[in-house]
ROTOR-634428 format. One line per field, with one value per residue (C-alpha): residue in three letters; x, y, z. Coordinates in Angstrom, 1 decimal, padded with zeros to 4 digits. Example, Ala and Ser with C-alpha at 12.3 -4.5 7.8 and 13.67 -1.06 7.14 Angstrom:
2
aa <- c(ALA,SER)
x <- c(012.3,013.7)
y <- c(-004.5,-001.1)
z <- c(007.8,007.1)
This chain:
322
aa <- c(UNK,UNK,UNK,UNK,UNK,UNK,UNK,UNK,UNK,UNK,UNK,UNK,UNK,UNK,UNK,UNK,UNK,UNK,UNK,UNK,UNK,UNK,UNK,UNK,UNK,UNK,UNK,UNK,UNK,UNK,UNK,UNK,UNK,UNK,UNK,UNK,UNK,UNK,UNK,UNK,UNK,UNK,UNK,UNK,UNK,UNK,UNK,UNK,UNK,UNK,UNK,UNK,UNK,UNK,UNK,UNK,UNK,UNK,UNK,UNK,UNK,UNK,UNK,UNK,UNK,UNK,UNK,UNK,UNK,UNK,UNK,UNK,UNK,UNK,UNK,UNK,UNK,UNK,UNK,UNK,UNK,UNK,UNK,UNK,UNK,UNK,UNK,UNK,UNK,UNK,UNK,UNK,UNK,UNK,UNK,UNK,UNK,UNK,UNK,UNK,UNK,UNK,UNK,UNK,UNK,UNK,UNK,UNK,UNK,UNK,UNK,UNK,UNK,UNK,UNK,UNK,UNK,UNK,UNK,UNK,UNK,UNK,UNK,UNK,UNK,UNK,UNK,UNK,UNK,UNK,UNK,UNK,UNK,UNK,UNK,UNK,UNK,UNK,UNK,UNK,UNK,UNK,UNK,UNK,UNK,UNK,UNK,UNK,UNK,UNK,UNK,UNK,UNK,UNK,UNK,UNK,UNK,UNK,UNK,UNK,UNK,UNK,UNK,UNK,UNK,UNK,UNK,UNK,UNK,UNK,UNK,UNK,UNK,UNK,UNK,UNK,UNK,UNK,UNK,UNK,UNK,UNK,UNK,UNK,UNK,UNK,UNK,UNK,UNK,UNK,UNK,UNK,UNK,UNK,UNK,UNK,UNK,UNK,UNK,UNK,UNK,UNK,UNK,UNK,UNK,UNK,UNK,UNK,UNK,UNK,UNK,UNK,UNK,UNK,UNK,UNK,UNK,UNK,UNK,UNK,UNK,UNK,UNK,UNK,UNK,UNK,UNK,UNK,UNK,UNK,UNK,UNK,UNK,UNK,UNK,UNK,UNK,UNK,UNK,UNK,UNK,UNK,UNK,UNK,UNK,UNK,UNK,UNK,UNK,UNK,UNK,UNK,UNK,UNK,UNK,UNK,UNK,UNK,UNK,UNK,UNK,UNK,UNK,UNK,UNK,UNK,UNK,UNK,UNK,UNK,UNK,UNK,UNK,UNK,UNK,UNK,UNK,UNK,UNK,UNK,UNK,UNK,UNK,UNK,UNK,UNK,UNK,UNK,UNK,UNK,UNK,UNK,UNK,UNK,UNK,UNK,UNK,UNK,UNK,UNK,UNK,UNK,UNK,UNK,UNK,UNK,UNK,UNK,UNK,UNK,UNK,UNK,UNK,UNK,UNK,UNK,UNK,UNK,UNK,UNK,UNK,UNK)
x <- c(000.0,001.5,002.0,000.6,002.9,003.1,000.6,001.2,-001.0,-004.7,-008.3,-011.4,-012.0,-014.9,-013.2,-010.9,-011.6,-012.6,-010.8,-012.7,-012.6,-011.1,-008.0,-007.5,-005.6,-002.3,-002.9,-006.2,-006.5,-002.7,-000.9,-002.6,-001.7,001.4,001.7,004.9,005.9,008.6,008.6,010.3,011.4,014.4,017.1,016.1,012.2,011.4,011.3,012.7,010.6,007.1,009.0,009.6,005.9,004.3,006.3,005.9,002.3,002.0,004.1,001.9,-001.2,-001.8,-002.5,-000.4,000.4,-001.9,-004.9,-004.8,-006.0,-003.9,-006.2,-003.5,-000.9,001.8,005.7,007.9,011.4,013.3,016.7,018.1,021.5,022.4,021.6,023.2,021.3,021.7,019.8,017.3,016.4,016.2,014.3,012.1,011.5,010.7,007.1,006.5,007.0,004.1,001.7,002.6,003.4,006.3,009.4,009.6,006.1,006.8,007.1,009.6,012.5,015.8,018.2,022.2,024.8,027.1,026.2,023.1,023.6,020.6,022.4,024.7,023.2,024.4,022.8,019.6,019.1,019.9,017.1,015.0,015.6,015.2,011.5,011.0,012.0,010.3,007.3,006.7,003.5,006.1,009.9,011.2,014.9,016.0,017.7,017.6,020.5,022.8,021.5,023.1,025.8,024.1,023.6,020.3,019.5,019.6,016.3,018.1,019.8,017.3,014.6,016.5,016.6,013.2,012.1,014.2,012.0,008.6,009.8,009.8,006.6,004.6,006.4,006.2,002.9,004.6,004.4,007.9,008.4,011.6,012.7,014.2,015.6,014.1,015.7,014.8,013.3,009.5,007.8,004.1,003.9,006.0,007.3,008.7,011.4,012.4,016.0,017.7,014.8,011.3,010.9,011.4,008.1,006.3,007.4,005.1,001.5,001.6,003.9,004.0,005.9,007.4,008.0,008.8,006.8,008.1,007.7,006.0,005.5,002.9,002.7,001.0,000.2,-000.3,-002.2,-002.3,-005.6,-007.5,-008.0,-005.7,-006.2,-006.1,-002.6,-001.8,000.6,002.7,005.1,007.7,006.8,008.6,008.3,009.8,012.4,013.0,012.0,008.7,009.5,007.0,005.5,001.9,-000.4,-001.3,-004.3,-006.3,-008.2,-007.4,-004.7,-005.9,-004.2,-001.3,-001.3,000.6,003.0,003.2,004.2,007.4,008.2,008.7,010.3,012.7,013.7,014.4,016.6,020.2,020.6,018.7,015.7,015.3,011.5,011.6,012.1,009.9,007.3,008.2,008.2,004.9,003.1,001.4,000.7,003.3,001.6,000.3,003.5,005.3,002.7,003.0,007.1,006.7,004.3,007.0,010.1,007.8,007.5,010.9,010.1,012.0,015.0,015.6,019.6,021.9,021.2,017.6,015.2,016.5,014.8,016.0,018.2,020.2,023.3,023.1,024.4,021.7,020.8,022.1)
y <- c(000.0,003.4,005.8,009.4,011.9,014.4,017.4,020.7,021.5,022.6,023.9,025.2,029.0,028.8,026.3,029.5,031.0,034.9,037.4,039.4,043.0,043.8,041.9,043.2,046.6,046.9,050.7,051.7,052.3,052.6,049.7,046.3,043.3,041.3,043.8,044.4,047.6,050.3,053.9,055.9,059.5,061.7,062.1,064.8,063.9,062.7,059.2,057.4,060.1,058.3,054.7,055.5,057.1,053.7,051.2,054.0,053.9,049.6,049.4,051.7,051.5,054.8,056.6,057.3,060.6,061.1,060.2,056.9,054.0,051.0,047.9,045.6,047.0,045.1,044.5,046.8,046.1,048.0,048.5,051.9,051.7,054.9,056.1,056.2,054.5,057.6,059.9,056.8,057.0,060.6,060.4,057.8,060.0,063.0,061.2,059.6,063.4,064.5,061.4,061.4,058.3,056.3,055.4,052.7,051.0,050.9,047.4,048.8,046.7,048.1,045.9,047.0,045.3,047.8,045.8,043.9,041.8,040.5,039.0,036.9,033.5,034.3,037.7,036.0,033.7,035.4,038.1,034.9,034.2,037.7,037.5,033.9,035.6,038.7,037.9,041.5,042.9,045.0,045.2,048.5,047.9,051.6,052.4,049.3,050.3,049.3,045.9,044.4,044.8,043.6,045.5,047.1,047.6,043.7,042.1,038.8,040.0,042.1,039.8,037.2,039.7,040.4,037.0,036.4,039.1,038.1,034.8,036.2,037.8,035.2,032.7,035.4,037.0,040.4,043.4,044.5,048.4,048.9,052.8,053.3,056.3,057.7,059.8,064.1,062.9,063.6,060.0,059.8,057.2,057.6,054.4,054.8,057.0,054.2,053.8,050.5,047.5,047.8,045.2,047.2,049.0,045.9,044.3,046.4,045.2,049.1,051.8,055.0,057.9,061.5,064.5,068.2,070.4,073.9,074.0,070.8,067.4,065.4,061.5,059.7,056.0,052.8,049.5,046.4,045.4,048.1,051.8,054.2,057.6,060.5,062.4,064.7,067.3,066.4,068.7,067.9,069.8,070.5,072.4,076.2,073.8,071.8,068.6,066.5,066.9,064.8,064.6,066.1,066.3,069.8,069.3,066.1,066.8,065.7,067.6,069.9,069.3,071.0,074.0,073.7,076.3,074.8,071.5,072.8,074.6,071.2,069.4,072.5,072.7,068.9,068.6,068.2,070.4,072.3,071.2,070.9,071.9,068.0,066.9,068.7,068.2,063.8,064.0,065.9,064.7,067.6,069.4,071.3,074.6,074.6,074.4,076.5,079.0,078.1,078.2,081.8,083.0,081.6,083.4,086.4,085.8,084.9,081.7,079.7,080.8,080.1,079.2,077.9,074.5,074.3,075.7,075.8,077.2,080.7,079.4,077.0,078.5,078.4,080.4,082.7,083.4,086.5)
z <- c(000.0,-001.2,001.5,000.8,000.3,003.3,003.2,004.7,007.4,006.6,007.7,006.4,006.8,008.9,011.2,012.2,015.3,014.8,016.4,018.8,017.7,021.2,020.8,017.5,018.9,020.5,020.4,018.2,016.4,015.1,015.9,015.6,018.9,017.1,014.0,012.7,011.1,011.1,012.1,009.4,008.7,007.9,010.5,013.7,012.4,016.3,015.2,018.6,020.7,019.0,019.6,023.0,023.9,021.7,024.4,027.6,026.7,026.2,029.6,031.7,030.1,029.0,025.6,022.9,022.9,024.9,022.8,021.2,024.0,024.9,024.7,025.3,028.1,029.4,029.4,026.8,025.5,023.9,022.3,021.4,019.8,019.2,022.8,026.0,029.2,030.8,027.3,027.4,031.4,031.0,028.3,030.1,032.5,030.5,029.1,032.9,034.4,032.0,032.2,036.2,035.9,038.4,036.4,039.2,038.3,034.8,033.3,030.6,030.1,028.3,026.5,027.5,025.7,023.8,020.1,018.6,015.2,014.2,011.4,013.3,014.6,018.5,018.9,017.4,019.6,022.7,021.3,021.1,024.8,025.7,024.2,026.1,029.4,029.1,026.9,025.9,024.1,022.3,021.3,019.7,017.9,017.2,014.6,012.0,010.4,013.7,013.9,010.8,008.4,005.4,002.4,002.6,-000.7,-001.4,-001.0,000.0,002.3,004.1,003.6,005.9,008.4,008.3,007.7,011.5,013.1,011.4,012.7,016.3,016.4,015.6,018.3,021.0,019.4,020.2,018.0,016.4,015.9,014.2,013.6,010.3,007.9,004.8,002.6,002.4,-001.0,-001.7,-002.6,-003.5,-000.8,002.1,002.6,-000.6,000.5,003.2,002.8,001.3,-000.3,-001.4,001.2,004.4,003.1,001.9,005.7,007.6,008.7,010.0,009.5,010.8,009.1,010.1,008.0,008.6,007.5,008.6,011.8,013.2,011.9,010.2,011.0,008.5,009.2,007.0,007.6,005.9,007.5,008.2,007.2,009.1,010.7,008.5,008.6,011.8,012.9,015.9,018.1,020.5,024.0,026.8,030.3,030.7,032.6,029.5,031.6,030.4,027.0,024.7,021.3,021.5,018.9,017.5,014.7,015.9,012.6,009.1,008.0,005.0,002.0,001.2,-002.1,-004.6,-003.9,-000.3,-001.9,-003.9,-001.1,001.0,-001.6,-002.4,001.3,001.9,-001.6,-001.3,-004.3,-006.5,-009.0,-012.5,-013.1,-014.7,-011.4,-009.6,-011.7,-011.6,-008.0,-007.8,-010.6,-010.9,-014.5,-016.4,-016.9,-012.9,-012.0,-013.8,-012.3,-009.1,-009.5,-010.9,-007.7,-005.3,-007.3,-007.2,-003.2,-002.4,-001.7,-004.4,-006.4,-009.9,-010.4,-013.4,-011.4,-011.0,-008.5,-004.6,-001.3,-000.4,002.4,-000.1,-001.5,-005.5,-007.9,-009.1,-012.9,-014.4)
C-alpha cells in the first residue's frame, strides 16, 4: 500500500476562530496586537521620541500621545542603539514626568549590551531568549540600520533579516516596531522613500511615518488590515524647565491638503541640491503649466529661487541666474 505523500498543514475558513474585535488593537486604532511595522522619517524627524511614547504607553497603560487607547498593556522592550542608558532613562522619564506616571512601576524593560547583530546567529538567539523571558507585548529595535551589516539595498539580504523578526513575532505574538531612515526625498507614498529594499516597506502590517513640514511634523500612518487615521501634525513639548518633553499632537483633525505652492516649497527645502523643473514636476506629478505658475508665484514671493542648477529654497546656497 502506497503511503501518501506528506501534506502541509490545513483547515477550512470557517473552522478559524474569529478574532474578537477587542484583541485586535495593541494601540487603536494605530498599531494592531502582534503587527509588525517600522517607524520611518528623515534624520532629527522625532522618530525614537514616538517609539519610545508607543512602548511607555504599552508598559503603563496609557494613551499614545496622549490620545490613542492602549487595549493591550503590558511589558515593553526596547533597544536603542544609538543612545546612551543615561539619554534613554532621561528620556524615560521626561514622558512619565508628563503622564505622572512612576518610572519605578513601569514594566519597561531596556536591553544594555554595547552591540546587537541581528544577522549573526548568536545575537539572534539570545534576542530569542530575551522575548521567552520577558514575553513583551512590544519590542522596539531603534535604529535598523545598527543591527546588521548587510547591504540594505539587497532584497536577499534584508529579507533574511526580516524573515528572523517576522519569525519572532509570531512565536512570541509580540508586536515589532523597528525605527528606520528615509531619505529628504518627496515619494508619493512615504514608505517609498524608506531607505535600502522595497521590502522594508512591503514588511510592515503598520507603519507610521514623520515629516517636517516647517515648523512641526505630520505623521501619516499605513495599515495592511485596516484603514488608518487621517494624517496629523505632531510637536515635540517641553516644560519652561526643558523637563517632560514629549511629542503632543497639535491638529487632531485631518490635515488639510497641502497648495501647490506649499508643496514645492517642501520638496525644495528637503533637496540636497537644486531642481530641474523635470524633477519637480516627476516627484509631484502635478501638471506642467500649474507648476510653472506656481514656481513663478513663489520666485515672485521669495520663496523659491531660480539658479543655473535648477530651482532651490531661499536658504540653499546656489548660484543665481544673471
Amino acid at each position: 500500500m502506497n503511503t501518501p505523500p506528506q501534506t502541509l498543514p490545513l483547515t477550512r475558513v470557517a473552522d478559524i476562530e474569529a478574532e474578537p474585535p477587542a484583541k485586535r488593537w495593541l494601540i487603536d486604532p494605530i498599531w494592531g496586537r502582534a503587527d509588525v511595522g517600522i517607524i520611518g522619517g528623515s534624520p532629527k524627524s522625532c522618530k525614537s521620541w514616538l517609539g519610545l511614547d508607543m512602548a511607555l504607553s504599552v508598559a503603563s497603560g496609557t494613551p499614545l500621545l496622549d490620545h490613542f487607547p492602549v487595549s493591550h498593556p503590558g511589558p515593553a522592550l526596547i533597544y536603542m542603539a544609538e543612545d546612551a542608558l543615561p539619554m534613554v532613562r532621561m528620556r524615560v522619564e521626561s514622558l512619565c514626568r508628563h503622564r505622572h506616571l512612576d518610572i519605578q512601576h513601569l514594566d519597561l524593560h531596556v536591553i544594555t549590551c554595547p552591540a546587537l547583530r541581528l544577522d549573526l546567529d548568536k545575537d539572534q538567539r539570545r534576542l530569542a531568549n530575551t522575548l521567552d523571558h520577558i514575553r513583551p507585548h512590544l519590542l522596539l529595535l531603534d535604529p535598523l540600520i545598527r543591527l546588521h551589516r548587510l547591504d540594505e539595498n539587497s532584497s536577499s539580504d534584508v529579507s533574511r533579516l526580516l524573515g528572523y523578526l517576522r519569525e519572532m513575532q509570531r512565536a512570541f505574538d509580540t508586536a515589532v516596531v523597528l525605527v528606520h531612515h528615509a531619505s529628504k526625498k518627496h515619494r508619493a507614498q512615504p514608505g517609498q522613500a524608506l531607505r535600502g529594499s522595497s521590502d522594508l516597506h512591503a514588511f510592515g502590517d503598520a507603519n507610521a511615518y514623520l515629516a517636517r513640514r516647517r515648523d512641526h511634523l505630520v505623521l501619516t500612518l499605513e495599515q495592511r488590515a485596516a484603514r488608518p487615521p487621517e494624517p496629523m501634525t505632531l510637536q515635540l513639548l517641553s516644560g519652561n524647565d526643558g523637563d517632560d518633553t514629549h511629542l503632543a499632537i497639535t491638529s487632531a483633525l485631518p490635515c488639510q491638503p497641502e497648495s501647490l505652492g506649499d508643496r514645492i516649497r517642501d520638496t525644495l527645502q528637503q533637496a540636497d541640491e537644486p531642481m530641474t523643473r523635470t524633477a519637480i514636476r516627476a516627484a509631484l506629478r502635478v501638471n506642467n503649466q500649474r507648476l510653472g505658475q506656481a514656481l513663478q508665484e513663489l520666485e515672485d514671493a521669495g520663496s523659491a529661487l531660480r539658479t543655473q542648477q535648477g530651482w532651490s529654497a531661499p536658504d540653499q546656497q546656489s548660484l543665481p541666474l544673471g
